[in-house]
N, C-alpha and C positions, 0 to 999 in steps of 0.2 A: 284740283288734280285728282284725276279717277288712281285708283288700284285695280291694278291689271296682272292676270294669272293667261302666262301661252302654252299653249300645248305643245309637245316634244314634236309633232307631227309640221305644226306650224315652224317650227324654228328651224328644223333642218331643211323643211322646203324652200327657206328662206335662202337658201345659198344659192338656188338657179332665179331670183328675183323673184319679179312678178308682185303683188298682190301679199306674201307672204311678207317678205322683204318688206314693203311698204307698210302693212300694218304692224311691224315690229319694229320698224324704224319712228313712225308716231307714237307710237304708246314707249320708249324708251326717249323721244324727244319732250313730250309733255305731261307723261303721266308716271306714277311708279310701278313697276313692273318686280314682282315678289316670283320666287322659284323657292323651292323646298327642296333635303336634302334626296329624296325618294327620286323628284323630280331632275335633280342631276344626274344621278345614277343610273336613270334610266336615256338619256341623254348622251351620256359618255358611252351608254351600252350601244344604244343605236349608232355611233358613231364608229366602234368598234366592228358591229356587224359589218357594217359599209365600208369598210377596207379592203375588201374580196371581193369591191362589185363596183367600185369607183377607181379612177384614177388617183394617181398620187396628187397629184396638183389640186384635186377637187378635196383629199384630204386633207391636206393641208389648211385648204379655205377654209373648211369645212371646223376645222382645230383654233384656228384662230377668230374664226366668228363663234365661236362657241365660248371663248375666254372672252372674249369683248362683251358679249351679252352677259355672261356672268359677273362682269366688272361695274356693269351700269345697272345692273336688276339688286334686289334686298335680297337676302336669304333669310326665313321665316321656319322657324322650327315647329312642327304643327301637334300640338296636343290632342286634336281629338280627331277619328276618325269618321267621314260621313261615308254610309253604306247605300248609295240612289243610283248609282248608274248598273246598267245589266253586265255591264262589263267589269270586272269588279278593280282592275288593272286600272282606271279612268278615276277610279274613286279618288287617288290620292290628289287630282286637281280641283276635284269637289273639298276635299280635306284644305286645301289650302286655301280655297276661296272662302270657306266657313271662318276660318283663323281668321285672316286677312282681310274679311268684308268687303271681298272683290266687285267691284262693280263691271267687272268683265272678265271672262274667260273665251279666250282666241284658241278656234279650235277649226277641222277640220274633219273632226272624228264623227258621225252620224250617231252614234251611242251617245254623245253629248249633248249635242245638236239636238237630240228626239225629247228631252228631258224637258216636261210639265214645266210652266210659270208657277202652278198651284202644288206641284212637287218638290220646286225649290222651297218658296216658301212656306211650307208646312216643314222643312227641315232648317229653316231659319236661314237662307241664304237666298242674298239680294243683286247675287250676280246675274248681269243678260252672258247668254253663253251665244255667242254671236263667231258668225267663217272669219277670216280676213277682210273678203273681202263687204262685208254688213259694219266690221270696225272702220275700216277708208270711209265710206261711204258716210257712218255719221261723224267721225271725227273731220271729211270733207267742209 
């Protein structure tokens, strides 16, 4: 069983299907999936924003897929912060996956995405930072 870190970007995409959906419904069906408390908050924030720009109905979804995910994911309290992504807002998934010895981080973010093999590990971290759709693809 792999340790899996998603990104805020992946989880709300996941409410219109797709690919996002799918790779969040494998890594919650066979692997453990860790979130942090940074990573909530920034979560319920985006959620927040998206009230003024979505339908009620799609909030809703939106509210209860976000408790179910937190229902089946670990929360991991993360003691040390890692500083490698240009974005510095992005680090707190790099912090978790340092904690956690994620073997994956589900992301959609290009700032994450762009980040060195030889960059993680010279900061001690063993995660592939892999889209949705590179996670279906090898968990296929």
């Amino acid at each position: 069983m792999a340790k899996v870190v998603i990104d805020a970007n992946v989880v709300i995409s996941s409410v219109f299907g797709g690919l996002p959906l799918e790779s969040i419904s494998r890594a919650l069906l066979y692997h453990e999936v860790c979130y942090s408390e940074e990573i909530e908050k920034e979560l319920r924030g985006v959620l927040q924003k998206l009230e003024s720009k979505l339908q009620a109905r799609q909030i809703e979804t939106l509210q209860r897929n976000l408790s179910k995910f937190f229902s089946f994911c670990k929360k991991v309290p993360v003691a040390e912060s890692v500083t490698l992504c240009r974005d510095k807002k992005d680090n707190r998934y790099l912090s978790l996956c340092k904690q956690v010895k994620a073997d994956f981080l589900i992301t959609g973010d290009k700032d994450l995405l762009t980040i060195s093999k030889k960059a993680l590990r010279d900061n001690h971290l063993i995660c592939n930072i892999v889209t949705p759709a590179e996670f279906v693809k090898r968990e296929g």
